[in-house]
N, C-alpha and C positions, 0 to 999 in steps of 0.2 A: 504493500500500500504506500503510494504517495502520495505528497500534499502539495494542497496548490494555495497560495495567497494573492487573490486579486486587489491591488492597491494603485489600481489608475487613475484614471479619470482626472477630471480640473477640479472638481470640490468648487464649483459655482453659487451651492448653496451656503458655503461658509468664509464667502469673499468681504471681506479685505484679507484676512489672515491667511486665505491660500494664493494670494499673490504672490508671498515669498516664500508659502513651502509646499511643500507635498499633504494636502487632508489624514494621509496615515500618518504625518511626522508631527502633527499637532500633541499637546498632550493630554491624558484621559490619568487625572488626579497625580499623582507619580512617575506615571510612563509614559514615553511614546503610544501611541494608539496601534503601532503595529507591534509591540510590545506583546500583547492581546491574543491574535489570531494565533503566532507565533505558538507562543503557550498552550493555547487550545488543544494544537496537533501535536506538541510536545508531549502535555499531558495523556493522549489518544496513543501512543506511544508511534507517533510517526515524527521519523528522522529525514527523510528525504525530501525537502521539500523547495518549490518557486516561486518567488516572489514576481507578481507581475507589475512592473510599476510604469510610471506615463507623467510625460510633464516634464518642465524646465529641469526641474529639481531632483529627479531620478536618482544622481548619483548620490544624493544624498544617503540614500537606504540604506547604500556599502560605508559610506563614511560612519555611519552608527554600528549598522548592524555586522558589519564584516563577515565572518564565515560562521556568526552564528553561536562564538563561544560560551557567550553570557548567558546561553541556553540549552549548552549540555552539549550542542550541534559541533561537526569536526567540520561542517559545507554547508554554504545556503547557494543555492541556483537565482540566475534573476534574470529575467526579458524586460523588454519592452513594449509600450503601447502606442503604436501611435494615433493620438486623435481620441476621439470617446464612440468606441464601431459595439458596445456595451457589454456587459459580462461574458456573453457566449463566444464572442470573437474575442476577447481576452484570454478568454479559458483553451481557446484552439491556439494559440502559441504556444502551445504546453505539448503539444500532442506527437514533435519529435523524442521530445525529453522523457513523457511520461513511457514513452518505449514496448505500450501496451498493458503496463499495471494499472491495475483499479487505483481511482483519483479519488480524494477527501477535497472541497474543495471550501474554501475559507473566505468570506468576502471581509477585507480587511478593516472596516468600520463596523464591526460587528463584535459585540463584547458579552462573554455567556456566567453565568454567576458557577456553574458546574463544570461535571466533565462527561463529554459525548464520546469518552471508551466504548461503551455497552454499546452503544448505537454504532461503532465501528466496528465493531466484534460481530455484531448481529447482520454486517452487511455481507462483513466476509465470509461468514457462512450463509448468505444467501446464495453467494455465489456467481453471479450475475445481475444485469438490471441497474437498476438507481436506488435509492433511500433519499430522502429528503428531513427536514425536520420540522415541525410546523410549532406554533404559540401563540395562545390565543392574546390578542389585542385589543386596545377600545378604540383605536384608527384605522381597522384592515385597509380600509381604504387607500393606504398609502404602499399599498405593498401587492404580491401576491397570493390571492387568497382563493383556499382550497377547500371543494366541495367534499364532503365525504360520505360514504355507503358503508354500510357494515362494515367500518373498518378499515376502509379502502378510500385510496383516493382516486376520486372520478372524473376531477377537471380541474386545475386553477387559473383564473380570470387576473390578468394581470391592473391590478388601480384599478375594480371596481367603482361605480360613480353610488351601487347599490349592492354591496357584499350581502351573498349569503348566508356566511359566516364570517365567526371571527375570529377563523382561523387560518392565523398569513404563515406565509411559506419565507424560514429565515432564510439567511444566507450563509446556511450552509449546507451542501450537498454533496452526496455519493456518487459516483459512477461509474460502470465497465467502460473497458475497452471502448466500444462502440461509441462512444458519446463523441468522438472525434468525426466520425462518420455524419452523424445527428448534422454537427454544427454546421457540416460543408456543404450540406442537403439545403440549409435554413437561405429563407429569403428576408429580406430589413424589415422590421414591423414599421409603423405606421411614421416612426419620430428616426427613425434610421439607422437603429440597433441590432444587431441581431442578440433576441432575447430569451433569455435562461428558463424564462417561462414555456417558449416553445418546446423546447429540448425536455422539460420535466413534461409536458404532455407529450412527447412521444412515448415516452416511455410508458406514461399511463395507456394509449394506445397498445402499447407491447402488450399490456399486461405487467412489468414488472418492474412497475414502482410500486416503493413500498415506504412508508412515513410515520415517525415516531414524534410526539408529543416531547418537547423540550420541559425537564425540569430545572426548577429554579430561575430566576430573572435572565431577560433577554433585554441589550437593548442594540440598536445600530448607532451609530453615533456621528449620523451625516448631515444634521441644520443645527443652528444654534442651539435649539431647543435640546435635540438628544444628545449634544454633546456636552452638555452642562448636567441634565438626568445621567448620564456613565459616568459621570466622574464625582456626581453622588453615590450611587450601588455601588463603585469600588470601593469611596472612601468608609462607607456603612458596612462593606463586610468584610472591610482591613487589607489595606495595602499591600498583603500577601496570600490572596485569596485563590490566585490561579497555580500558587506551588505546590 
């Protein structure tokens, strides 16, 4: 299993301060924000992992994060993005590297109170397919949000204007192999992205996605607002909460 860290994009919604840096190099209480995702997969016990990063400021990542020491890591991988072509065309940079191993993948404004082992462990023995993570919110609407049937997910609508639940799909995601195949298939949705939404219904097409209910606090930390809320829930549940 490897991991991927999506950390592109312009961070338009948190301008003036992403003028001069990269939105993952901001900080979330103590740390860097990519500080964060890092951890996640650390904790998940995945060592292999890409950092995908975009923007003036790129090289900033390596200037911090180097090969990763400060996390146990002997190697961190790193691409680039150019331009904002959205998650799924981000995530297809990865697909000489990933070399055909099942992908974890980590959107890097995304900070979780817990640890999503179980939910890696559970994928790997599924064997195939996708895993997604879902959590229930009081804005689905900001996100995408997944309809469900005995236990199954049957569709997610990306920014619903009228969610039918309230329960949005994080950012973070399972995949086989195949998902590289997915992306290349994908046409730009409506704003010019090609989008992580499409790719998680195909799989519901397939048949073999499969989604687990995140415990403990979730939040993303991409507008003012959620990045001042993440750097409450760290500081609330102690500045060494992802060790």
């Amino acid at each position: 299993m490897k991991g991927v860290i999506l950390a592109g994009g312009l961070g338009t919604r948190l301008f003036p301060l992403t003028k001069i840096t990269n939105k993952h190099l901001l900080p979330v209480f103590d740390r860097p924000m990519i500080y964060y995702p890092i951890q996640t997969l650390v904790n998940a016990g995945i060592t292999d992992i890409m950092i995908v990063t975009g923007g003036r400021k790129s090289g900033d990542f390596l200037s911090l994060l180097g090969n990763g020491k400060e996390f146990g890591l002997k190697h961190l991988n790193y691409t680039y993005q150019e331009g904002e072509g959205g998650i799924a065309e981000a995530l297809g940079l990865c697909e000489h590297w990933a070399a055909g191993e099942p992908l974890t993948v980590v959107l890097g404004d995304n900070l979780i109170e817990r640890n999503i082992k179980a939910a890696v462990e559970a994928f790997v023995a599924q064997g195939s397919g996708g895993k997604i993570l879902l959590k229930e919110v009081h804005d689905p609407e900001r996100f995408g949000v997944a309809t469900m049937d005995k236990g199954r997910v049957v569709e997610i609508v990306e920014k619903p204007e009228n969610p039918v639940s309230n329960l949005a799909v994080i950012g973070i995601y399972m995949y086989d192999a195949r998902v590289f195949e997915i992306i290349n298939s994908l046409e730009p949705s409506a704003r010019g992205e090609f989008e992580i939404t499409d790719v998680n219904n195909w799989y519901i097409k397939d048949g073999s996605l499969t989604a687990d209910v995140l415990e403990g606090w979730w939040t993303d930390a991409g507008t003012f607002q959620s990045l001042h809320q993440a750097a409450n829930l760290v500081a609330e549940s102690g500045a060494n909460h992802l060790d």
